[in-house]
N, C-alpha and C positions, 0 to 999 in steps of 0.2 A: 810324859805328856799329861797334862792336867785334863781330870773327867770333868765332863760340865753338865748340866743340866738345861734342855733347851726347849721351849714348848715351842708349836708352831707358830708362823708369823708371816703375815698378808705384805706386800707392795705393791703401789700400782705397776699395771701391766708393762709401761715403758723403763723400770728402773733395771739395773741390774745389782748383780750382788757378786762378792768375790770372797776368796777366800783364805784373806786375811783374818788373824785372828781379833776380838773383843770381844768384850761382855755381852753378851746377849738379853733382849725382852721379851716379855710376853704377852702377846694379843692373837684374839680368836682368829680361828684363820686352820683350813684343812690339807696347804700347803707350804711344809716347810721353807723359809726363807733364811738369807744372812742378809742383816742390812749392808746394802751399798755404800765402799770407803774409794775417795781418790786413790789411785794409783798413782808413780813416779814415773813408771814405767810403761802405762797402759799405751805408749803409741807403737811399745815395739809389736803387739799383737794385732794391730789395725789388718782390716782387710785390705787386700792389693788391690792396686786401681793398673789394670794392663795399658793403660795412657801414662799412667806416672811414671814419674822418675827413682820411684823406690825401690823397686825389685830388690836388689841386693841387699840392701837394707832390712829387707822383707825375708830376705833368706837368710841372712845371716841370724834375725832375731830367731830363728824358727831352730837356730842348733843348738843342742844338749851344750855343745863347749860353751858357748858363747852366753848361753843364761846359765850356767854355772859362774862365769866370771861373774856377772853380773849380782848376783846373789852376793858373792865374796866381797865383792864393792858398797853394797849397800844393803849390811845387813839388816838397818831397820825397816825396807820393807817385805823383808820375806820371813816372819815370826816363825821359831819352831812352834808354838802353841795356837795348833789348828784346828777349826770344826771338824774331824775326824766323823766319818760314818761308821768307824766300831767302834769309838768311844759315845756313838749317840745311839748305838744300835736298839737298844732298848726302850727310848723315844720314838724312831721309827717303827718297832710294831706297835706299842701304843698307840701310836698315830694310826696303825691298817687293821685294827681291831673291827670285826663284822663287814671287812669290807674284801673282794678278791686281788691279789696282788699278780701283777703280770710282770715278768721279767722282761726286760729290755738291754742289751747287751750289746758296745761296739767288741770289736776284734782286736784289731792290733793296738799293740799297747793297752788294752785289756786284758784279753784272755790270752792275749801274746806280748812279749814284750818285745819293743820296738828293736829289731833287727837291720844289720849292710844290707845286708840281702833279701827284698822283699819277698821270693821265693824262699824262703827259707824260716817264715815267721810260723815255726809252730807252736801250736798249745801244748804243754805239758801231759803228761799222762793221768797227773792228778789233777788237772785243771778239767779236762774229761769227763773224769769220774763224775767230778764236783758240778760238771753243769749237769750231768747225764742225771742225776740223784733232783737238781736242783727244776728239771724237766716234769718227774714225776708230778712234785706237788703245787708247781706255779707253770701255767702257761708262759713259754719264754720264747724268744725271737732274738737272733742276732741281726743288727743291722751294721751292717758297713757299708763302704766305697766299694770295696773287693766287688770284681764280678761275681755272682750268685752261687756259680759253680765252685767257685775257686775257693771260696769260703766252708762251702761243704766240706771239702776234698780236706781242707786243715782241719774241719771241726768233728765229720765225722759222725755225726748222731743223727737220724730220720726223724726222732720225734719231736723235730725242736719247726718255728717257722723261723725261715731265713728271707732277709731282704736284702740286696744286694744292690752295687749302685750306687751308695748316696739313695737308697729307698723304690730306687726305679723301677727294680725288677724281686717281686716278692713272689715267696710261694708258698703256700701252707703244708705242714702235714694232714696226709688222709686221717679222716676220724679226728679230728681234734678242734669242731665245732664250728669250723667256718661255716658259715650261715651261704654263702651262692658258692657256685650253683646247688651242690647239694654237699650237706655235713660229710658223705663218707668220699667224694672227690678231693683232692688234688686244687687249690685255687691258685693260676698263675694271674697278678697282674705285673702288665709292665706297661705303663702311663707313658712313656719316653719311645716307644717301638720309633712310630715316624723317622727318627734320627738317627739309627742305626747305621743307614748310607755314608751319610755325611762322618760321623765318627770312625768309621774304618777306612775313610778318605785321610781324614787327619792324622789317625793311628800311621798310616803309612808314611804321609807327608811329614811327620814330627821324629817319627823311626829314622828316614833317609836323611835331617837334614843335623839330627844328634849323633849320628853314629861316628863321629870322629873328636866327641866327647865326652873322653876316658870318664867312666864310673856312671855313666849316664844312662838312663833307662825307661822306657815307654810303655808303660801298663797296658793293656787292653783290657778294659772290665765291661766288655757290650756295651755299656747306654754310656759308659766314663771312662777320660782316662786318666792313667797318673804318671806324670814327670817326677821319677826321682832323681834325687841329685844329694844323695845322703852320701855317693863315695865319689862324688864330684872335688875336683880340689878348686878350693876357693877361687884362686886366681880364674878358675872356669865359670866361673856363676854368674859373672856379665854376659859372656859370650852364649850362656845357655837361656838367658832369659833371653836375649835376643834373637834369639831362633824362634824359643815359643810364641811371643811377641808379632813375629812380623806373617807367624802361620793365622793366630787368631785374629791378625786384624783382617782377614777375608770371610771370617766365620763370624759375624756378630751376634747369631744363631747359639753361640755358645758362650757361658759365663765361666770363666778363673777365680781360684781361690787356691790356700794356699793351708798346706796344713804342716804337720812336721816331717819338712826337709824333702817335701812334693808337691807339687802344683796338682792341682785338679783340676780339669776340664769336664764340664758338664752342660746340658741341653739349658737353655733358659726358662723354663717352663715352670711355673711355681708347683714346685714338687723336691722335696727333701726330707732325710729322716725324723723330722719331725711331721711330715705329713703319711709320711709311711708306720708312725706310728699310732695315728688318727684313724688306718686305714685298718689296721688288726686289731684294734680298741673294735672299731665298726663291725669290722666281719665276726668276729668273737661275740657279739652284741652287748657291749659295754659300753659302745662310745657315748650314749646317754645315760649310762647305771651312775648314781650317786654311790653307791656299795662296789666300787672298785679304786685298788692301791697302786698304779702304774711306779715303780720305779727302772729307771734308766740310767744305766753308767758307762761311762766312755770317757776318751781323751783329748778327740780331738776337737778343733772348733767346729767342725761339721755337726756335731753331736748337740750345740749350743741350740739347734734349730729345734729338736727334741725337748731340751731342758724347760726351751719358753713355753711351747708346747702344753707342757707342764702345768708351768707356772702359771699361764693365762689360761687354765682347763681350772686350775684349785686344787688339783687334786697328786695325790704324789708326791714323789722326790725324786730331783737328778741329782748324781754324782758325780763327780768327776775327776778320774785320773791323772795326777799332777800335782811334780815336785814342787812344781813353781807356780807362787802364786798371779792370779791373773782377773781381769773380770770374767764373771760367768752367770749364767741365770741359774745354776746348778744352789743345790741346797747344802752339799758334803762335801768331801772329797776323801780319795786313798790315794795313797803315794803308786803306787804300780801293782803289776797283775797279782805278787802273792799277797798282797791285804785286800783285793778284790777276791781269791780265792776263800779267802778266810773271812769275809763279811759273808761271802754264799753260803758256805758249809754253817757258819752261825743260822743262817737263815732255815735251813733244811733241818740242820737239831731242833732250832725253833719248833718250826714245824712237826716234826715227826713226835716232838715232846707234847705241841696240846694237842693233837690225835691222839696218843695215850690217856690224854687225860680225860678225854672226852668218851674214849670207851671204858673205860672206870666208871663213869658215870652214867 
């Protein structure tokens, strides 16, 4: 893979950027960008309309088999020669020089890679380590979909703040600076509470009406759920959007989306991880500092909400996990969790080295 040299670079707010590879420019600007290229492909990742007629369509584009073919088919729009974040790694501290960087991290298919069995997505034991070291010296938060709990229970470490949800339900560690009610408490919010009824109403109605839909599975993550349908066999993916379908048309209360190879159900209420990450910028008392480096990496489209986030903040860089190219407002990307591992651990040497250097002096 060819190293590049890339300095930051501004677009307006409404563009996006993807991450195909070209030549890159340079103009002033404190977050990283790729300019925006048409895609050939960009309708397979469109968001689901639960009135349309795409569903299947919608799921199908969402499997590993199916954009593997798809790549095989049209190799010129998936270049091996990509904006890499460890071939830019050196660019992005450059770019957080004098300024505090806060980690931002989805789950699955980040720090886990995507698994049949959504119970069964663990992190690695060096993935662990890696964030546990990466804990020390960068303020970090995972945020996923996963309910709050559930995410702990795979992650494992107290000192870290987890948001759960799709962002709904957050909770700080003690002592680690959140500003309410007081820095050595405990800060839970969860913006979504109201809806909790109504979602364990659905949890159950969507349990009873899948359950004779081999491989088929209904998340409960408190404020969301998730339909997956990753060991669903195809010829079932009509018959299973039409379930979910004919549940949510009684609940217009809640909005569908779709990520890889699961349906998300969530509360309508403008609140997502990208507002969840606006929320621990605030509590942290950053969200107005000019001297902080937010980066955020993750895989799924959920995460896109973070990345603009981002982007219309100036400040920062998203990542984004994936083999396949795609739009994104995201600035990098790494192929999967071990080049995610190994941009962290760079990060933490990084760090632990100008600490050295700074007690030398």
């Amino acid at each position: 893979m060819t190293r590049q040299t890339m300095a930051p670079i501004t677009e307006p707010k409404n563009s996006n950027s993807t991450i195909l590879s070209q030549k890159l420019s340079s103009v002033s600007g404190k977050y990283i960008t790729i300019p925006n290229i048409p895609m050939c492909e960009k309708h397979l990742l469109q968001d689901l309309d639960i009135n349309g007629g795409s569903w299947v369509d919608s799921m199908r584009a969402s499997s590993p088999t199916h954009l593997k073919s798809i790549t095989s088919l049209t190799p010129s729009a998936f270049p091996l020669e990509l904006p890499s974040a460890l071939d830019m790694f050196k660019h992005i501290i450059n770019s957080s020089k004098g300024k505090q960087i806060v980690m931002f991290l989805d789950y699955d298919g980040t720090l886990s890679p995507i698994v049949d069995d959504p119970d069964r997505a663990f992190m690695s034991d060096a993935m662990r380590s890696t964030v546990r070291r990466l804990a020390k010296h960068f303020p970090t938060a995972i945020v996923s979909g996963r309910c709050r709990d559930k995410v702990y229970d795979f992650v494992q470490l107290p000192k870290l703040y987890y948001a759960g949800s799709h962002g709904m339900d957050i909770k700080s560690p003690a002592n680690k600076g959140f500003k309410y009610p007081k820095k050595s408490q405990e800060v839970v919010f969860q913006p979504a509470s109201e809806f909790i009824p109504m979602i364990e109403k659905v949890y159950k109605t969507l349990s009873e009406k899948t359950k004779n839909i081999l491989g088929a599975s209904v998340e409960h993550n408190k404020f969301c759920l998730s339909v997956h349908f990753r060991r669903v066999d195809e010829n079932k993916w009509n018959e299973l959007a039409h379930e979910v379908r004919s549940v949510l048309e009684e609940y217009p209360e809640l909005q569908l989306a779709q990520g890889r190879k699961v349906f998300e159900i969530r509360p309508t209420i403008k609140w997502d991880k990208g507002k969840a990450l606006e929320f621990i910028l605030e509590s942290l008392g950053l969200a107005n500092c000019k001297d902080v480096f937010p980066v955020y990496i993750g895989d799924d489209r959920t995460d896109e909400d973070a990345f603009k986030v981002l982007r219309d903040r100036g400040q920062g860089c998203g990542i984004l996990v994936s083999k396949i190219a795609r739009k994104t407002n995201a600035s990098f990307y790494l192929q999967e969790p071990p080049e995610v591992m190994s941009f962290l651990q760079r990060l933490v040497k990084w760090r632990r080295e100008s600490l050295k250097r700074r007690f030398r002096l």
